[in-house]
C-alpha positions in Angstrom: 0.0 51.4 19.1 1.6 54.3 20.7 5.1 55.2 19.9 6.6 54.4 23.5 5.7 50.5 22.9 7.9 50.4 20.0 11.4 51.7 18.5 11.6 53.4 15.2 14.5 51.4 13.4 16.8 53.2 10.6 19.3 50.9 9.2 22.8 52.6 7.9 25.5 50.6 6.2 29.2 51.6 6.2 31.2 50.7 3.7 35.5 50.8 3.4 37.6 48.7 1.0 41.4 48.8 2.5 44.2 48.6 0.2 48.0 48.3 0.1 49.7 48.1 -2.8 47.6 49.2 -5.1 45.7 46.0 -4.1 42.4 45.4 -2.7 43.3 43.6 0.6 40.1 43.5 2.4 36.5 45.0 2.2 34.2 45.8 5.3 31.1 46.1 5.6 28.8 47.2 8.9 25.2 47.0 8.5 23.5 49.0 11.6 20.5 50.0 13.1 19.7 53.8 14.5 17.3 53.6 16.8 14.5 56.5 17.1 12.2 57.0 20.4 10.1 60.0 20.1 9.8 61.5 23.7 12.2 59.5 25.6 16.1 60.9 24.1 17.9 59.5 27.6 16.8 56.2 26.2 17.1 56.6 22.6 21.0 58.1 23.2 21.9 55.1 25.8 20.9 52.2 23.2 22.6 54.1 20.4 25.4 54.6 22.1 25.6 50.7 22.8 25.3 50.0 18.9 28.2 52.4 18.6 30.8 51.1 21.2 30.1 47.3 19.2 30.4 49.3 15.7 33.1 51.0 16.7 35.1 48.2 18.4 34.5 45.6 15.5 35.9 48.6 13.3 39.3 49.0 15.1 39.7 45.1 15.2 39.2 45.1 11.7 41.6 47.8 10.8 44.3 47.4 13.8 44.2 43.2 13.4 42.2 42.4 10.5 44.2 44.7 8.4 47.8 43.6 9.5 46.7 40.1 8.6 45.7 40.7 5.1 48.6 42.8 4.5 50.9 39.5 5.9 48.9 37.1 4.0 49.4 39.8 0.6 53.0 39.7 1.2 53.2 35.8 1.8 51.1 35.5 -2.0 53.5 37.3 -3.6 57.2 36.2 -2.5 55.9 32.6 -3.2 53.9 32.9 -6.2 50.2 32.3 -4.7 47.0 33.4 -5.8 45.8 35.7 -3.1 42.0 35.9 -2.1 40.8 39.1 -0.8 39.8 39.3 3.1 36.5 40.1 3.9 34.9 41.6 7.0 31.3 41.6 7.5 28.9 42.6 10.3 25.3 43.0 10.3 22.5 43.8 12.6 19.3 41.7 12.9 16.2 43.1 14.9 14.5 40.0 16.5 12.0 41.8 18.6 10.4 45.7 18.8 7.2 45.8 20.8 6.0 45.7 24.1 8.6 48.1 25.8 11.3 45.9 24.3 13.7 46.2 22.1 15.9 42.8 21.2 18.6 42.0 18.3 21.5 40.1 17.4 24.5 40.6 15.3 26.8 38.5 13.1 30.8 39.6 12.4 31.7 37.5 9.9 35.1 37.0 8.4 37.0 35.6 6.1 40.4 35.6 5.5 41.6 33.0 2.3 40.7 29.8 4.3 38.6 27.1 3.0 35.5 29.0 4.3 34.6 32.0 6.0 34.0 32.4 10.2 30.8 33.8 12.2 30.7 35.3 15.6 27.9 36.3 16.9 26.8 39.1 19.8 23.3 40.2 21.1 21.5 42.8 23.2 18.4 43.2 24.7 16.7 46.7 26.2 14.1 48.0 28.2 12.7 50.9 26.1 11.4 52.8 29.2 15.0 53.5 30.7 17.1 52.2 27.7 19.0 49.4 30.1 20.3 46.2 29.2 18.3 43.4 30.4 20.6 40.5 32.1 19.0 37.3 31.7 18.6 36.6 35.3 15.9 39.2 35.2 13.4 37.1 33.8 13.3 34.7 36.1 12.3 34.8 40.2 14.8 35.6 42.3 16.9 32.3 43.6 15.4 30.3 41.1 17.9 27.5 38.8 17.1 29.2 36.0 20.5 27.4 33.9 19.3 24.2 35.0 15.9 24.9 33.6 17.0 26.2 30.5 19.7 23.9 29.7 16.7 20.9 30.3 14.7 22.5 27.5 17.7 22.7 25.1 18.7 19.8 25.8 15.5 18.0 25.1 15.1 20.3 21.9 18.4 18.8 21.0 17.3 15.6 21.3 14.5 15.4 19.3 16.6 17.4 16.3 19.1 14.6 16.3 16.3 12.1 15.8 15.1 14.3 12.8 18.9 15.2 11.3 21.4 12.7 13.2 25.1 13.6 13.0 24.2 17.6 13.4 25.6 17.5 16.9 29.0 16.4 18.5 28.3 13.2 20.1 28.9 15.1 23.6 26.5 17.1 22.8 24.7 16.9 26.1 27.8 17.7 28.1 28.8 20.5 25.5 25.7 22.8 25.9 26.2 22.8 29.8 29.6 23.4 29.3 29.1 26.5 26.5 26.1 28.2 27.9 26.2 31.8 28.0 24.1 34.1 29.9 25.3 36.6 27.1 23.9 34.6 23.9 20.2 35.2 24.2 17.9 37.2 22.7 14.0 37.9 22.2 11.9 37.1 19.6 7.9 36.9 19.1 7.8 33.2 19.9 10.2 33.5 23.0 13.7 33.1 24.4 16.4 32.2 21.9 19.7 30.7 23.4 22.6 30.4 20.7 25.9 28.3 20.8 28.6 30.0 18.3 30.3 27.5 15.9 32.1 24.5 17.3 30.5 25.1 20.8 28.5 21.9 20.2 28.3 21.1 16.7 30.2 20.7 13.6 30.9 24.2 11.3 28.3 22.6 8.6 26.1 22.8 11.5 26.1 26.6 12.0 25.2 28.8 14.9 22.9 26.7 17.1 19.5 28.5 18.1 17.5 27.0 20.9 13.5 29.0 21.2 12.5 28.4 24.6 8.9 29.7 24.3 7.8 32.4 27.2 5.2 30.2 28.7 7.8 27.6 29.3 9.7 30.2 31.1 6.2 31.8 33.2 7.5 35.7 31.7 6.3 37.4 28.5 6.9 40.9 27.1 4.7 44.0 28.2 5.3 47.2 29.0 
């Protein structure tokens, strides 16, 4: 395999615990990947430097917003005699695919903030190891071609046949919901094809999760190769 077919992935993890009055208030935590490509720096500095505007920007959300909040909620605990429960912000990179001139991940920002249960977002990116570019979705598909309409079919028929296995894991609008939610934005690639994800409450319940749809790369006539 020669090196320009695949990234070299280093994962780093920054940690900061955020206090105020003498209290833990809130721990973070950013899980990331730095990405290596031997011969090719133009490349290697443009997908870095995407990884570091998302780091960056989760990271002054967390301590302009995040912060304020747990401070508030701190404050709240103690006038009224409360137990308070420590924020906690979390984000973490997953690499879904690294071959073929491709490089394809996913990450998760989770927080939680003293509620019943925690709250997951999640972001992805896909790149063109060659040039180092984001790859729209469009761009796997012909020019002019329905591409939504196709894909939303093959959810939609995935969906179906989950229901039948696990009823109730969908709203009952379910059909509606994942015309209505799609997002050119929440794909990714992985070795068995192209994954589609609805964020909670798009169209499910929060015991449901983040909703993954695989549409497999023969379904969709492209597959990875450099």
């Amino acid at each position: 395999m020669s090196k320009s077919r695949k990234a070299e992935i280093r994962m780093q993890t920054f940690e900061k615990t955020y206090r105020y009055d003498n209290t833990d208030v809130m721990k973070l935590t950013i899980k990331y990947p730095v990405v290596k490509l031997y011969n090719n720096p133009d490349a290697q500095a443009m997908i870095n430097n995407q990884i570091a505007i998302e780091v960056n920007e989760y990271l002054r959300y967390v301590s302009d917003f995040l912060y304020d909040q747990a401070i508030k909620y701190y404050k709240e605990s103690q006038e009224n005699g409360y137990p308070f429960h420590e924020y906690e912000a979390y984000m973490e990179y997953i690499i879904t695919y690294n071959d073929n001139c491709f490089l394809s991940y996913y990450y998760d920002k989770y927080e939680y903030t003293g509620g019943a249960h925690g709250m997951t977002l999640r972001g992805s990116n896909t790149f063109e190891l060659s040039r180092g570019t984001k790859i729209p979705l469009y761009c796997y598909f012909e020019k002019g071609s329905d591409y939504r309409r196709m894909l939303t079919f093959e959810i939609i028929k995935q969906a179906d046949q989950r229901l039948k296995e696990n009823p109730g894991i969908f709203f009952a609008e379910y059909e509606g919901l994942i015309m209505k939610f799609f997002n050119e934005n929440n794909y990714y690639l992985t070795p068995e094809g192209l994954a589609i994800y609805y964020q909670h409450y798009d169209i499910a319940p929060y015991s449901t999760g983040i909703v993954v749809f695989t549409i497999p790369y023969k379904t969709i006539g492209w597959y990875p190769s450099c």
